[in-house]
PDB file of N, CA, C and O in Angstrom:
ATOM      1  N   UNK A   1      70.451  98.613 131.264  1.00  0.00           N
ATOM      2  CA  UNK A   1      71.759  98.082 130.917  1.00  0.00           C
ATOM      3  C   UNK A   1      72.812  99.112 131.299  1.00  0.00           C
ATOM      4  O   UNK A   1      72.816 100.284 130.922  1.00  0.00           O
ATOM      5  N   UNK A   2      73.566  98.620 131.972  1.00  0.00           N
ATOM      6  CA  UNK A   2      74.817  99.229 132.198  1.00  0.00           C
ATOM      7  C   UNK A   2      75.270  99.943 131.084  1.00  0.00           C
ATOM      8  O   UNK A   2      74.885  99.470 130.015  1.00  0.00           O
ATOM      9  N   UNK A   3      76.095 101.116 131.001  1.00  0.00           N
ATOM     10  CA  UNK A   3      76.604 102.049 130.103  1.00  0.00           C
ATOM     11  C   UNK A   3      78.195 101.436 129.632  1.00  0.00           C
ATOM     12  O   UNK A   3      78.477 101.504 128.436  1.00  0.00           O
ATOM     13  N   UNK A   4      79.312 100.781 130.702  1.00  0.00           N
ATOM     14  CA  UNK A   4      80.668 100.192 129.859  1.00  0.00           C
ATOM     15  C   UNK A   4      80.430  98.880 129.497  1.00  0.00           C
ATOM     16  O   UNK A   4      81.284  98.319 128.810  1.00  0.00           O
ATOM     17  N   UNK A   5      79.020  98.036 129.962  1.00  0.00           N
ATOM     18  CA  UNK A   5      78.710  96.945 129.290  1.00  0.00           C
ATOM     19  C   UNK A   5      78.120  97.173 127.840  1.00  0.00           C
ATOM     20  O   UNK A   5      78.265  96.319 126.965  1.00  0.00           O
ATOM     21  N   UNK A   6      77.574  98.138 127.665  1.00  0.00           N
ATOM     22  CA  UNK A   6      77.030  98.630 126.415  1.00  0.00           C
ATOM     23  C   UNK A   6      78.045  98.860 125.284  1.00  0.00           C
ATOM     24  O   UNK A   6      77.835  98.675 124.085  1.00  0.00           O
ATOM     25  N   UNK A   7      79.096  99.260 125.818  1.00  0.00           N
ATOM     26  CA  UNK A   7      80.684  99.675 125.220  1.00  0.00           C
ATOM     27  C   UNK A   7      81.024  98.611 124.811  1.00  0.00           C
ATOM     28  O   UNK A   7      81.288  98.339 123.640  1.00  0.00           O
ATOM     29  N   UNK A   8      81.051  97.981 125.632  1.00  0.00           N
ATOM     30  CA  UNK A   8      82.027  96.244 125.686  1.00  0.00           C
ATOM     31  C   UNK A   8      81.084  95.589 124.721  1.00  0.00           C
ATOM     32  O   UNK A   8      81.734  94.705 124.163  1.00  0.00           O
ATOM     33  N   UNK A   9      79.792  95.609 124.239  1.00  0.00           N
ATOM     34  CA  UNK A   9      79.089  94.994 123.865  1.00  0.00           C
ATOM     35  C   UNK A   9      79.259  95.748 122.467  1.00  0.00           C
ATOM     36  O   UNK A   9      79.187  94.876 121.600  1.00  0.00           O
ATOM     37  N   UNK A  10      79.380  96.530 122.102  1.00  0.00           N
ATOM     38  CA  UNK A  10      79.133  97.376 120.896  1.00  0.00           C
ATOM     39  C   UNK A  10      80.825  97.210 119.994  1.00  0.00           C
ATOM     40  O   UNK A  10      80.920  96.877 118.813  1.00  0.00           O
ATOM     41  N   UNK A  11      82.045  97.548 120.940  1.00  0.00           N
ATOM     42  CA  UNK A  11      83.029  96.846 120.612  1.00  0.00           C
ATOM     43  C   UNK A  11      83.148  95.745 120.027  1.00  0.00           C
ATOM     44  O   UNK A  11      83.767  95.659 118.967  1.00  0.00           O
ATOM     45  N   UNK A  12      82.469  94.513 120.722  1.00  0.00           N
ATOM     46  CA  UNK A  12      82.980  92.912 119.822  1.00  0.00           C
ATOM     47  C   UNK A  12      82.228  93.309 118.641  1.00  0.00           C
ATOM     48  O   UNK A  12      82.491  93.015 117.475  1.00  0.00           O
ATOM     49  N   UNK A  13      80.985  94.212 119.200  1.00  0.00           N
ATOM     50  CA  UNK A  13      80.318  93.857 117.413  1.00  0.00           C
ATOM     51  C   UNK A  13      81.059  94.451 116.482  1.00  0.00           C
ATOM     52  O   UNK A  13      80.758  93.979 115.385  1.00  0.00           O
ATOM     53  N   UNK A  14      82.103  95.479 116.379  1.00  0.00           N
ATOM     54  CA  UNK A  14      82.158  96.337 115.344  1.00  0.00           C
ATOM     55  C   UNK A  14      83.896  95.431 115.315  1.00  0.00           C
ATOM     56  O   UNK A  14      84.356  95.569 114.182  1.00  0.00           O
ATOM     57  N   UNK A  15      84.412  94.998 115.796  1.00  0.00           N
ATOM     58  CA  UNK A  15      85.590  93.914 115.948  1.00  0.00           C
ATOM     59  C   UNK A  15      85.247  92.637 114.980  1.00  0.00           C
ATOM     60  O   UNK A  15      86.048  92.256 114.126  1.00  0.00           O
ATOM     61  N   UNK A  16      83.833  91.946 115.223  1.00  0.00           N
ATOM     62  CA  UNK A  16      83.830  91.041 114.419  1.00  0.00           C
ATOM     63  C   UNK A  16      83.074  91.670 113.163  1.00  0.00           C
ATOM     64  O   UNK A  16      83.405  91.050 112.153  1.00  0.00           O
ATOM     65  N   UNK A  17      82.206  92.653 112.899  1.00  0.00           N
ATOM     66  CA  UNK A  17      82.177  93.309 111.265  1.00  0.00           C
ATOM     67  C   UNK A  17      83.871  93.089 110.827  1.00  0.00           C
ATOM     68  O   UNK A  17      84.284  92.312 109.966  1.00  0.00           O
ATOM     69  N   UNK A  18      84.524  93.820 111.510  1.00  0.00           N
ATOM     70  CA  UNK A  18      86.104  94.166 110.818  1.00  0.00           C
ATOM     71  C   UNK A  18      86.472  92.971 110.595  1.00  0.00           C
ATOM     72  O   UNK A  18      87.302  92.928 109.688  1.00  0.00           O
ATOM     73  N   UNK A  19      86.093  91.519 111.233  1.00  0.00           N
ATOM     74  CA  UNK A  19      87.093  90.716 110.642  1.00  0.00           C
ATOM     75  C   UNK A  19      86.022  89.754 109.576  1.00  0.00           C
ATOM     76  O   UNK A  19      86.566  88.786 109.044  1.00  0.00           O
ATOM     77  N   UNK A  20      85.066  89.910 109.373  1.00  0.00           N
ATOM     78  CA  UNK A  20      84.443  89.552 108.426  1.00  0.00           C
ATOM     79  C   UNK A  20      84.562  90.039 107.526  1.00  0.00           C
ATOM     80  O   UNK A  20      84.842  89.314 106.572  1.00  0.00           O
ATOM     81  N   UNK A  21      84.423  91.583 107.266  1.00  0.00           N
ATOM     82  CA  UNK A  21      84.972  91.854 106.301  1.00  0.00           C
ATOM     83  C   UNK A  21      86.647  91.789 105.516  1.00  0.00           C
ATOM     84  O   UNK A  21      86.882  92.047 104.335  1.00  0.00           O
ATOM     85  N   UNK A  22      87.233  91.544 106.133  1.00  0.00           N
ATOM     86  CA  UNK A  22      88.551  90.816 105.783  1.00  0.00           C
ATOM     87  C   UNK A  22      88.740  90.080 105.214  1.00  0.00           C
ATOM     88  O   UNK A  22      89.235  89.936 104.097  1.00  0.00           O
ATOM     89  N   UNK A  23      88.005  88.942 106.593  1.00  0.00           N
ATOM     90  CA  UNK A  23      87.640  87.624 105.532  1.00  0.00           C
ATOM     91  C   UNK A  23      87.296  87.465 103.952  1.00  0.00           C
ATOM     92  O   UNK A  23      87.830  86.863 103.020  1.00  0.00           O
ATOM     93  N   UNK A  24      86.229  88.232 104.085  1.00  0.00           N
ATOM     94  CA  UNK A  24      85.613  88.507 103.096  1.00  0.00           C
ATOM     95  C   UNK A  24      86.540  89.092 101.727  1.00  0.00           C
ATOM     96  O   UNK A  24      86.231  88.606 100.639  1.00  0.00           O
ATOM     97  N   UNK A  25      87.513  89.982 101.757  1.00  0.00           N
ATOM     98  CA  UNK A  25      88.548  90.553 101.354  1.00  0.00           C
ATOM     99  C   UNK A  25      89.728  89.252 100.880  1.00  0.00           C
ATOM    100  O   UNK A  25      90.071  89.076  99.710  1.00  0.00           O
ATOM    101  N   UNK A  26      90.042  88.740 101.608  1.00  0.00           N
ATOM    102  CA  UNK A  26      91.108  87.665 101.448  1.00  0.00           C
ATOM    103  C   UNK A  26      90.809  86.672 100.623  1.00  0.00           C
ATOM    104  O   UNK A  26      91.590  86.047  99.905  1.00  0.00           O
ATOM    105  N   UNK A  27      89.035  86.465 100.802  1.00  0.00           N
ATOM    106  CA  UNK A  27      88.966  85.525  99.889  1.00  0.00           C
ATOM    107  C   UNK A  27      88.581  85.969  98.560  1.00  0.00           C
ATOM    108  O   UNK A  27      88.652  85.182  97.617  1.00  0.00           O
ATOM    109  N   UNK A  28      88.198  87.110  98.413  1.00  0.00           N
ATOM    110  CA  UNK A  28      87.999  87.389  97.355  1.00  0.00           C
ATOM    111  C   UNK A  28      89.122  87.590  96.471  1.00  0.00           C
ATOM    112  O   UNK A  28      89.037  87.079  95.355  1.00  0.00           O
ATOM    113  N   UNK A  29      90.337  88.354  96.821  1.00  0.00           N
ATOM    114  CA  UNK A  29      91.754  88.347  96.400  1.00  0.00           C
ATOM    115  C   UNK A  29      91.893  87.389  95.842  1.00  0.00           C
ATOM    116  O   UNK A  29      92.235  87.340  94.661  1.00  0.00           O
ATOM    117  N   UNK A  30      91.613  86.200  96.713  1.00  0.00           N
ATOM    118  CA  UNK A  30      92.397  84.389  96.523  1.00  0.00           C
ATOM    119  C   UNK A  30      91.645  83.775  95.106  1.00  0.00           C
ATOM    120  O   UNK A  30      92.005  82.814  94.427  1.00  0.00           O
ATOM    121  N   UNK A  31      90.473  84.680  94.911  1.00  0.00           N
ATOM    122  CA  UNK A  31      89.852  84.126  93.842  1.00  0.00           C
ATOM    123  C   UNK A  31      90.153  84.535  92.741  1.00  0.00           C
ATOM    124  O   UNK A  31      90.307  83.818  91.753  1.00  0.00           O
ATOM    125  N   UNK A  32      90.303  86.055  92.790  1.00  0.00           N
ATOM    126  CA  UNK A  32      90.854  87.012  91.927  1.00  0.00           C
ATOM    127  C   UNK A  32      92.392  86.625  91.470  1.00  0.00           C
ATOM    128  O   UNK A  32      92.838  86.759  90.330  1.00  0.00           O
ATOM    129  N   UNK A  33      92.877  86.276  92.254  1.00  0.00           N
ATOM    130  CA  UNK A  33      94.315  85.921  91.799  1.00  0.00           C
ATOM    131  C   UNK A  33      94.612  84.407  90.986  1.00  0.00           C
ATOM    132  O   UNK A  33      95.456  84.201  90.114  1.00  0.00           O
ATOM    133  N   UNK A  34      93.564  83.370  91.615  1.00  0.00           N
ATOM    134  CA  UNK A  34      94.082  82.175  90.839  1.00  0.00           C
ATOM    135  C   UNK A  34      92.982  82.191  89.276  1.00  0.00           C
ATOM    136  O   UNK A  34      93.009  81.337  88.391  1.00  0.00           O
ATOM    137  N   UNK A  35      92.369  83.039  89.311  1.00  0.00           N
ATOM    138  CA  UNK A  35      92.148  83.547  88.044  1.00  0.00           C
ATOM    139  C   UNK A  35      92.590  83.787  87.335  1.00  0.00           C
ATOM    140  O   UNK A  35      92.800  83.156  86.299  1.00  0.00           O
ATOM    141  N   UNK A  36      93.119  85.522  87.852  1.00  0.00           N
ATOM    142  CA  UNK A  36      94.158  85.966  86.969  1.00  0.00           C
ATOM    143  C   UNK A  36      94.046  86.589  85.789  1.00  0.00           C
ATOM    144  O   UNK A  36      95.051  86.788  85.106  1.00  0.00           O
ATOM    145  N   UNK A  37      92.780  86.992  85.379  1.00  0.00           N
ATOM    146  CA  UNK A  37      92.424  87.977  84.865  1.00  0.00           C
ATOM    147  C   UNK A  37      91.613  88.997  85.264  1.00  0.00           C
ATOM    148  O   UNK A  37      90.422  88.775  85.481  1.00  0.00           O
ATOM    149  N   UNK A  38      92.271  90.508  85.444  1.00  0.00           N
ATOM    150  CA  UNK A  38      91.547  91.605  86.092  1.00  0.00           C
ATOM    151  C   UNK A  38      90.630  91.788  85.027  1.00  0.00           C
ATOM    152  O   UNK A  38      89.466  92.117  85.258  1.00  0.00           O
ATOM    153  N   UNK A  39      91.033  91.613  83.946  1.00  0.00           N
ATOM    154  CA  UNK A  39      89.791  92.723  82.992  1.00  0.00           C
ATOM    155  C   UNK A  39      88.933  92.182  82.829  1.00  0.00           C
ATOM    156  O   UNK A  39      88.210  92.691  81.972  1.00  0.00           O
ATOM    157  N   UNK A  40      88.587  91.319  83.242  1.00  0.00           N
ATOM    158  CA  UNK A  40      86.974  90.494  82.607  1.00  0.00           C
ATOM    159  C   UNK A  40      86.240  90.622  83.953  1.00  0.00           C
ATOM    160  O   UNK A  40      86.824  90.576  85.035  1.00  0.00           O
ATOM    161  N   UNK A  41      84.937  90.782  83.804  1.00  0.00           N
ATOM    162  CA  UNK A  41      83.972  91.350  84.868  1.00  0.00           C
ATOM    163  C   UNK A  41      84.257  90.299  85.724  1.00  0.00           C
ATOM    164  O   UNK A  41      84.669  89.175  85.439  1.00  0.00           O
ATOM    165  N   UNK A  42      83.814  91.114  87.545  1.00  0.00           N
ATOM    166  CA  UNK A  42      83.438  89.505  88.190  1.00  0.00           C
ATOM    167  C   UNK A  42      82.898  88.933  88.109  1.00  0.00           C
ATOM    168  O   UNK A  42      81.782  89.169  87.647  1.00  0.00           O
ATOM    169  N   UNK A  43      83.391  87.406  88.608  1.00  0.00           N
ATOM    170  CA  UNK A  43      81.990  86.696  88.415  1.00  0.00           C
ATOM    171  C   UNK A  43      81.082  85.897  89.395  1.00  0.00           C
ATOM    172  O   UNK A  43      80.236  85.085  89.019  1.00  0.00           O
ATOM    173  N   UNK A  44      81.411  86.289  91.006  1.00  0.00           N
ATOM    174  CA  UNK A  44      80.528  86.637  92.149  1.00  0.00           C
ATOM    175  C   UNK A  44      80.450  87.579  92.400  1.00  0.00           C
ATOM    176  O   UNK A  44      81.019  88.471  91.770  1.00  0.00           O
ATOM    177  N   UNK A  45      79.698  87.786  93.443  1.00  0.00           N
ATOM    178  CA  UNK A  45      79.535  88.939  94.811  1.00  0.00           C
ATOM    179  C   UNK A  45      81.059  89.077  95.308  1.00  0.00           C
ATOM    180  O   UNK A  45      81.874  89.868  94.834  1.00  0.00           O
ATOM    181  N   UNK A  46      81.250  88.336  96.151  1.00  0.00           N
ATOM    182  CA  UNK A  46      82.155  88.068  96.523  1.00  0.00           C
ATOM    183  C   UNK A  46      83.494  89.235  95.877  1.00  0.00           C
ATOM    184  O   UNK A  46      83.861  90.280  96.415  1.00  0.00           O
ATOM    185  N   UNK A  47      83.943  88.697  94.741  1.00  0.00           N
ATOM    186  CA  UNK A  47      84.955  89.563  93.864  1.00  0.00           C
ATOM    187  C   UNK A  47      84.299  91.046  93.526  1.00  0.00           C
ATOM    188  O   UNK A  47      84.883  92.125  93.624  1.00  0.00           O
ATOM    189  N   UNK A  48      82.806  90.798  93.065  1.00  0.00           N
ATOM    190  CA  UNK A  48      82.755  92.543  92.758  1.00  0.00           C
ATOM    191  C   UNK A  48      82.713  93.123  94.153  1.00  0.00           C
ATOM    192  O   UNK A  48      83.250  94.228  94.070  1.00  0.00           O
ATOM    193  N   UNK A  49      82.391  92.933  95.194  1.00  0.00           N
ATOM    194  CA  UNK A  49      82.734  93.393  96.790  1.00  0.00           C
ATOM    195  C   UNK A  49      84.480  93.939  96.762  1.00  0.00           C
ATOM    196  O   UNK A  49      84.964  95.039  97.028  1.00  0.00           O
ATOM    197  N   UNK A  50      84.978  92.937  96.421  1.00  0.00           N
ATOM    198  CA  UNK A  50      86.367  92.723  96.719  1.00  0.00           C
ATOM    199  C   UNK A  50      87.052  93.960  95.698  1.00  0.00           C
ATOM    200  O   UNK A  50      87.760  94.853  96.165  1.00  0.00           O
ATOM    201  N   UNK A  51      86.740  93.856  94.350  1.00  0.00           N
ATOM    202  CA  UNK A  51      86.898  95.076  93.803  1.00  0.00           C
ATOM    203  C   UNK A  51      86.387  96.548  93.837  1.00  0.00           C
ATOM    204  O   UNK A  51      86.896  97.515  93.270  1.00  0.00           O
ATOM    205  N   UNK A  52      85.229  96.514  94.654  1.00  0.00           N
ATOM    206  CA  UNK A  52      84.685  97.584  95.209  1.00  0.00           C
ATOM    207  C   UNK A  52      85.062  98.454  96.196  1.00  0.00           C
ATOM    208  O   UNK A  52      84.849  99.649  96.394  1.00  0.00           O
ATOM    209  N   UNK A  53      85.841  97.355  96.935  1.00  0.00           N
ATOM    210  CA  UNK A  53      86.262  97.763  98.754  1.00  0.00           C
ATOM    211  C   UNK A  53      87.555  98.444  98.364  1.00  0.00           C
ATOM    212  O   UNK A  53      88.108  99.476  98.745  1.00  0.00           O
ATOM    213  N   UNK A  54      87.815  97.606  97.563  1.00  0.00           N
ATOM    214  CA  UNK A  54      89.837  97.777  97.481  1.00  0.00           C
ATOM    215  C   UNK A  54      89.738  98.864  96.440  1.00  0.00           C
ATOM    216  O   UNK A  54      90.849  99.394  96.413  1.00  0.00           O
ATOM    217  N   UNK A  55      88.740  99.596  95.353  1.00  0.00           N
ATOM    218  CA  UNK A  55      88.752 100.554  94.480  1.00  0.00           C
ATOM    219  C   UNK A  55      89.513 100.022  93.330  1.00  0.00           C
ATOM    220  O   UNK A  55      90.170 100.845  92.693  1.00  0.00           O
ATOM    221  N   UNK A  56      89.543  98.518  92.876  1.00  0.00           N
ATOM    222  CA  UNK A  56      90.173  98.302  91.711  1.00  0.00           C
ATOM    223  C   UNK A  56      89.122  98.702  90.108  1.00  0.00           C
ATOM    224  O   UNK A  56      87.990  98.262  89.905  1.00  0.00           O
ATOM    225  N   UNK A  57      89.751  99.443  89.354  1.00  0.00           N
ATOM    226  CA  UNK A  57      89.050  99.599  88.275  1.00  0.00           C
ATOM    227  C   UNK A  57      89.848  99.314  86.896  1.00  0.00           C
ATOM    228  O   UNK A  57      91.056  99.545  86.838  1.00  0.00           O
ATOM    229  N   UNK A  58      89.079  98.765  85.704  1.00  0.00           N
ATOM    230  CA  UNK A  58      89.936  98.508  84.764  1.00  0.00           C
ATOM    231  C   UNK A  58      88.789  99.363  83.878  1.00  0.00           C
ATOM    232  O   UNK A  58      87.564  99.267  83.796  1.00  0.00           O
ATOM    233  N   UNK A  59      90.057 100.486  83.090  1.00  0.00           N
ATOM    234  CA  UNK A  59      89.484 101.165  82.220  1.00  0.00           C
ATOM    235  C   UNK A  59      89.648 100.469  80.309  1.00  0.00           C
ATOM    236  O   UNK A  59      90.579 100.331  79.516  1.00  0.00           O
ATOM    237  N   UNK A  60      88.566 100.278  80.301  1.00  0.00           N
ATOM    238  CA  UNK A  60      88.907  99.428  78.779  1.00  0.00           C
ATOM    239  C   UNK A  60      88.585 101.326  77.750  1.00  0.00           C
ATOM    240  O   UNK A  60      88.090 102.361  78.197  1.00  0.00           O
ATOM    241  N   UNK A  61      89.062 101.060  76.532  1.00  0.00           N
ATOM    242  CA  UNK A  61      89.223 102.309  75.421  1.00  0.00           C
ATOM    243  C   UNK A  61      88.150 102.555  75.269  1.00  0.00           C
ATOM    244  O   UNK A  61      87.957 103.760  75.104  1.00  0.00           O
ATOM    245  N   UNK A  62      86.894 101.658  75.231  1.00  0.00           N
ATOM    246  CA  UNK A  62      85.609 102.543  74.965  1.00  0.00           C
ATOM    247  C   UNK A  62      85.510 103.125  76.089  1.00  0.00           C
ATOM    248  O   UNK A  62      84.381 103.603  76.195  1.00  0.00           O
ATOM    249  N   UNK A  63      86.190 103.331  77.041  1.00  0.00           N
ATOM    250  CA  UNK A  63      85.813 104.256  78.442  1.00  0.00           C
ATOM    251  C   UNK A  63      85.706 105.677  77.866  1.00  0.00           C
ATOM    252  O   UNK A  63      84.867 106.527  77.569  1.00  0.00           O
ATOM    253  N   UNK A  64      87.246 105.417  77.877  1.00  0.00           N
ATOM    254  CA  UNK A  64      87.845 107.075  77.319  1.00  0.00           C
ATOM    255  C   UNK A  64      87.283 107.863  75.977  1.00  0.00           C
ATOM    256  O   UNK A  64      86.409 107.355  75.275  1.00  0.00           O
ATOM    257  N   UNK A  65      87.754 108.900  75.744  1.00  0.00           N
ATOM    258  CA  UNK A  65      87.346 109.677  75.064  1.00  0.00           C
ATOM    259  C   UNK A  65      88.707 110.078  74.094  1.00  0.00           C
ATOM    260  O   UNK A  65      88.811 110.410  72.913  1.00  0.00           O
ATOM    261  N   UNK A  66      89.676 109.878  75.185  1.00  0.00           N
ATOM    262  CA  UNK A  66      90.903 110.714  74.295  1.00  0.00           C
ATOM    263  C   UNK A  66      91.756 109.152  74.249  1.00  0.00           C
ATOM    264  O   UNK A  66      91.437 108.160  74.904  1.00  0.00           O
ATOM    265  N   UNK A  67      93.091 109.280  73.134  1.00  0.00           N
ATOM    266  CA  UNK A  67      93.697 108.103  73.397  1.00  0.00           C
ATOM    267  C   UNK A  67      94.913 108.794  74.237  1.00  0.00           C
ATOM    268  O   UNK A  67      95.063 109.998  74.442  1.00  0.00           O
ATOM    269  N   UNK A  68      95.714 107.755  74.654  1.00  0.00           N
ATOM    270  CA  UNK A  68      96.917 107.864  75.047  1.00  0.00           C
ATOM    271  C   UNK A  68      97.769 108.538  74.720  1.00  0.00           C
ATOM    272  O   UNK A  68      98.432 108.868  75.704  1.00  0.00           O
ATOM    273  N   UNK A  69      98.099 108.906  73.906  1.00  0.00           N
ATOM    274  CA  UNK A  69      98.877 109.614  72.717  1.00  0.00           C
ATOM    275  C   UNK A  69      98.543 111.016  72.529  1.00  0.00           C
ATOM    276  O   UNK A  69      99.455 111.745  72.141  1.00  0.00           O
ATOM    277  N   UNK A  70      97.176 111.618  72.777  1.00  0.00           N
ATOM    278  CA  UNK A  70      96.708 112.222  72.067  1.00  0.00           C
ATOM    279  C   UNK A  70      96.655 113.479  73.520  1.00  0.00           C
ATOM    280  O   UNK A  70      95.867 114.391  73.772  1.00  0.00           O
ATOM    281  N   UNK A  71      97.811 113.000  74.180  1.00  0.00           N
ATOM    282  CA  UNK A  71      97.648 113.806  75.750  1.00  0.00           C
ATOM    283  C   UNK A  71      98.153 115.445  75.551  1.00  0.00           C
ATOM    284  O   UNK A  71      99.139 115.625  74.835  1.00  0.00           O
ATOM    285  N   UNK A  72      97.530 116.554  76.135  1.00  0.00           N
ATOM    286  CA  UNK A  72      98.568 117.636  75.546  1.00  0.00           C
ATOM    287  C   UNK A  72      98.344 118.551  76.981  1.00  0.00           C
ATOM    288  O   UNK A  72      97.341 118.733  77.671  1.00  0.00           O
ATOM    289  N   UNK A  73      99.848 119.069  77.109  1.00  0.00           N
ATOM    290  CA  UNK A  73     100.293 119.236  78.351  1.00  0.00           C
ATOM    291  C   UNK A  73     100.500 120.913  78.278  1.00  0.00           C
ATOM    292  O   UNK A  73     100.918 121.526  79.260  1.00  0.00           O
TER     293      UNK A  73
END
């Protein structure tokens, strides 16, 4: 096999990963949003992907250790 056909060939593939994963991204948003509640776990793949990719995290109080208040600078 040719070496810039190999290029050209390796290109679309990593072109269509990128837009699958998008896809993938957009719709998960679209789900996430007509929801409309962040704090409750997901409830596909799909959304926990979507919150994974994008780094969304919701810290509930049993996370923490300290409260809000209790910050000292």
């Amino acid at each position: 096999m040719d070496i810039p056909l190999f290029i050209v060939f390796f290109a679309l593939f990593l072109a269509g990963a990128v837009l699958v994963t998008y896809l993938l991204l957009i719709v998960g948003i679209r789900a996430e949003d007509r929801r409309m509640n962040i704090t409750a776990p997901p409830r596909t793949l799909i959304e926990a992907l979507t919150r994974r990719l994008l780094g969304v995290r919701v810290r509930h109080d049993s996370d923490t250790d300290t409260h809000p208040h209790d910050a000292r600078r």
